[in-house]
C-alpha positions as CSV (number, residue, x, y, z in Angstrom):
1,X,35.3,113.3,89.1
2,X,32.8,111.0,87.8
3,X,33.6,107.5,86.5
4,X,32.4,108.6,83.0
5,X,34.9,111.4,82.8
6,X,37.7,110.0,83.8
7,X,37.1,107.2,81.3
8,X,36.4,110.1,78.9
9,X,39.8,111.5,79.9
10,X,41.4,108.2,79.8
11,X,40.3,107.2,76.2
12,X,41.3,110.6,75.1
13,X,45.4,110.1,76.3
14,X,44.7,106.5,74.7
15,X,44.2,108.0,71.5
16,X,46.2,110.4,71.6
17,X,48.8,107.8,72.5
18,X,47.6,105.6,69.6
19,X,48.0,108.5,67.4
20,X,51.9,109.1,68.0
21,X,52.6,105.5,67.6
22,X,50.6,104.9,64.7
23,X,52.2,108.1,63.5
24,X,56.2,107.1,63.6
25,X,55.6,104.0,62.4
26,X,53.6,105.5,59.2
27,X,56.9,107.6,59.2
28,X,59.2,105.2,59.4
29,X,57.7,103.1,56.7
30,X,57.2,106.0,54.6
31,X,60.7,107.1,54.8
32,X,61.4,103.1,53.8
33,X,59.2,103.5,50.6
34,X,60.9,106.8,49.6
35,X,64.4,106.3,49.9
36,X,63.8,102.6,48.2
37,X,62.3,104.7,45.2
38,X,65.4,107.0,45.4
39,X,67.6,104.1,45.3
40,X,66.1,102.9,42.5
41,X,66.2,105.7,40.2
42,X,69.9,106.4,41.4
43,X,70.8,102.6,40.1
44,X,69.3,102.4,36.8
45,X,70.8,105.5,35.8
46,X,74.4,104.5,37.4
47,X,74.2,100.8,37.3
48,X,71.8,99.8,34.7
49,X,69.9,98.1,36.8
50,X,66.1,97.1,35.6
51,X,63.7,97.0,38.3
52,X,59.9,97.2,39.5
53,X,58.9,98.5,42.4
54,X,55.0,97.0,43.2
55,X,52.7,100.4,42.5
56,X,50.7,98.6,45.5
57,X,52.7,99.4,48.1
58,X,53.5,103.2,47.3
59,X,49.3,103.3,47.0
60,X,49.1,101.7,50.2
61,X,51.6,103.9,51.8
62,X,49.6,106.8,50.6
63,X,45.9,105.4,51.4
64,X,47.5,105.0,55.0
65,X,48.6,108.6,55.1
66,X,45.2,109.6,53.9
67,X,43.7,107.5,57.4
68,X,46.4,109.2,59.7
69,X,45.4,112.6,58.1
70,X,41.8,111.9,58.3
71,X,42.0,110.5,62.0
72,X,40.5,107.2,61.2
73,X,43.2,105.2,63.4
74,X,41.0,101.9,63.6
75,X,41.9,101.4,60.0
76,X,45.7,102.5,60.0
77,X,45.8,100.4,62.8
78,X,44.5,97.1,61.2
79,X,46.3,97.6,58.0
80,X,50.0,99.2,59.3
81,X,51.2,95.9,60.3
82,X,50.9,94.4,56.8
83,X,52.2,97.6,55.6
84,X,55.4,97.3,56.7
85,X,55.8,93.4,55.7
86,X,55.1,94.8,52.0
87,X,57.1,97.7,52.4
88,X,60.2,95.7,54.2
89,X,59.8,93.7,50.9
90,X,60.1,95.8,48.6
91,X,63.2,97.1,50.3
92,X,65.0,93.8,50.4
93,X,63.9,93.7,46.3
94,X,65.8,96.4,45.5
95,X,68.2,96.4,47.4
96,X,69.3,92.6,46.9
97,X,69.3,93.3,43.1
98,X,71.7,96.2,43.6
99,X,73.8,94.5,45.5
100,X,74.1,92.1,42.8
101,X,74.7,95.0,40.3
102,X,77.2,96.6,42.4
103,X,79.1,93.6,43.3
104,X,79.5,92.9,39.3
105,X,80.5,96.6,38.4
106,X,82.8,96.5,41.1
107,X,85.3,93.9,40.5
108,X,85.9,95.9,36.9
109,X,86.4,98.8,38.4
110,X,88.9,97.1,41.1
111,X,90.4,95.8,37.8
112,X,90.1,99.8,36.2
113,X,92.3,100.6,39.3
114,X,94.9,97.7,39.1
115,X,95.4,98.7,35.3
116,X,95.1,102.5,35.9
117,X,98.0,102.3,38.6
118,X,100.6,101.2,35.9
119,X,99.4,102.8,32.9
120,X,98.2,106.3,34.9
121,X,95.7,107.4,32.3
122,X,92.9,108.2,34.6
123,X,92.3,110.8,37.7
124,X,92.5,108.2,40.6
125,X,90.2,110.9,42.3
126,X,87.6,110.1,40.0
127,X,88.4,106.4,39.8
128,X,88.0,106.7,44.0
129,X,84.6,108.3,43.8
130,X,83.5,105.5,41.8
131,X,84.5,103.1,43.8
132,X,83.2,104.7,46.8
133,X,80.0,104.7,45.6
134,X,80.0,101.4,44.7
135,X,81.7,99.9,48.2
136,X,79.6,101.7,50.7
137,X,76.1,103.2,48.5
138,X,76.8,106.3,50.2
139,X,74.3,108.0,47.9
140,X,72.0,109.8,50.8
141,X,74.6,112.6,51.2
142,X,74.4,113.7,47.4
143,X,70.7,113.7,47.2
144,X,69.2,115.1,51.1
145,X,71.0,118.3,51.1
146,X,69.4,119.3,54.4
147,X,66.3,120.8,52.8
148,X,62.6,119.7,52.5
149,X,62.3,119.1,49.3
150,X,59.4,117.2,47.4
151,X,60.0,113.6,45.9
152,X,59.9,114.8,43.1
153,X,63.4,116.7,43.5
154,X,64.6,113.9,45.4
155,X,64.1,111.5,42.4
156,X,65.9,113.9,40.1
157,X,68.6,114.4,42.1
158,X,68.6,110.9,42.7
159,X,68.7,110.6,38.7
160,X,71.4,113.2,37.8
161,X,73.6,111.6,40.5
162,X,73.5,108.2,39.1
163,X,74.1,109.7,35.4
164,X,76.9,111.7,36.1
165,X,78.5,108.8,38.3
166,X,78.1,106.1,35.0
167,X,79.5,109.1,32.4
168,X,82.3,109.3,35.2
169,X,82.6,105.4,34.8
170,X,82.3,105.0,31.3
171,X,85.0,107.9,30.7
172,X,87.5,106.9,32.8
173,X,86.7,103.0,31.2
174,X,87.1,104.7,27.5
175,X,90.4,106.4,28.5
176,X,91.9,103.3,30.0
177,X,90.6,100.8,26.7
178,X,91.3,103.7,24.8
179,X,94.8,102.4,23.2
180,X,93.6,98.8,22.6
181,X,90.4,99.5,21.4
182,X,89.8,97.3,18.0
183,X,93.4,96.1,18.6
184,X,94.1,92.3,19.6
185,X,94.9,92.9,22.8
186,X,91.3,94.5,23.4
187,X,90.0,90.8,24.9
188,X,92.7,90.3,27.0
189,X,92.9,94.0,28.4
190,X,88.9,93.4,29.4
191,X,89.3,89.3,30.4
192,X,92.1,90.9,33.1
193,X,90.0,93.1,34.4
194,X,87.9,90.6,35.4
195,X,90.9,88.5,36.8
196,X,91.5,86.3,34.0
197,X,94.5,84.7,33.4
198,X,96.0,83.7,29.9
199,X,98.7,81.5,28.9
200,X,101.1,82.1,26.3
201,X,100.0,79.1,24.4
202,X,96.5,80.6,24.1
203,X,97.9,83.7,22.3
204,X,98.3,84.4,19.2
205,X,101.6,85.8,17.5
206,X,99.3,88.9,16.4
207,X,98.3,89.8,20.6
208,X,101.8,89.0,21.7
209,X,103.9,91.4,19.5
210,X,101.0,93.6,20.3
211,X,101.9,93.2,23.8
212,X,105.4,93.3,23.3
213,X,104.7,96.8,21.8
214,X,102.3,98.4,24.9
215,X,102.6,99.8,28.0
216,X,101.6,96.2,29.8
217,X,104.9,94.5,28.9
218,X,106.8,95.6,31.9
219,X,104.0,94.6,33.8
220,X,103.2,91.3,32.5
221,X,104.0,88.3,34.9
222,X,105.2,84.8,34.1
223,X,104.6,82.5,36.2
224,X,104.5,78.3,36.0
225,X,101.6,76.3,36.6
């Protein structure tokens, strides 16, 4: 064999080589990109959650699937590592303001539960799923259904999830603030959710007959401070 074919040869496993791992990483940050977009549909719909995701990125993401595709690996292979710093950020964007949203929705609903347990208005199934949700973001399971569907699908999946989860939410928060709804005992109800504590002192003659008269007063604690 002469030394130009086997450097021939060689260069051809090198780029072949090349290829696959310019190819998983392309995946892997493309599979970053996408379910960040999911998330982020899924959350403003279920958490009201308000945020951008930089239209740079999912171009770049794209223009680097156009060089795999097009088998121009010198540039995919100059621009990939900058790639995934942008993507990776992006990521952590999101994903640290839904934490923040989830952590906020979740000590109501913990709250929701305490309340539900004595008063039992609400399915604690559905009081459970939303908590679920909201504990451990297992999301993926209600949107990749095993299938190859497009983004597109994805995001409206991704979309009706998140709406039905909030209606869910915002039911089972209706039927618990149902009864003391435009009542004085409407502030208090909501301030315990949150883990407030009242004393006597700060209420008025109005909210204590009115709690005289509910469903809280067995469950209403004294205590001294």
């Amino acid at each position: 064999m002469s030394s130009k074919s086997f450097e021939q040869r060689l260069e051809k496993v090198y780029k072949k080589y090349q290829h696959s791992e310019l190819e998983n990483r392309l995946n892997d940050v493309a599979q970053t990109m996408e379910e960040t977009v999911l998330q982020r549909v899924l959350a403003e719909e279920f958490l009201h959650t308000d945020i951008e995701i930089d239209e740079r990125a999912k171009e770049a993401v794209e223009d680097a699937k156009a060089h795999l595709n097009d088998g121009d690996l010198d540039s995919l292979s100059e621009e990939i590592e900058e790639l995934e710093q942008m993507v990776d950020e992006e990521e952590r964007k999101v994903d640290n303001r839904i934490q923040e949203a989830r952590i906020s929705m979740s000590k109501k609903m913990n709250g929701m539960q305490r309340l539900n347990q004595r008063v039992e208005r609400v399915s604690e199934i559905k009081l459970e799923s939303i908590a679920s949700l909201l504990d451990d973001w297992n999301w993926k399971e209600q949107v990749y259904r095993n299938d190859d569907a497009a983004i597109e699908t994805l995001k409206d999946r991704s979309r009706e999830y998140g709406s039905d989860m909030r209606r869910f939410y915002e039911e089972a928060k209706a039927d618990l603030f149902g009864p003391y709804k435009d009542t004085p005992l409407e502030g208090i109800v909501d301030g315990l959710l949150d883990d407030e504590r009242f004393a006597l002192d700060d209420l008025s003659d109005a909210q204590l007959q009115q709690l005289r008269d509910s469903d809280l007063e067995e469950h209403v604690e004294l205590s001294l401070s």
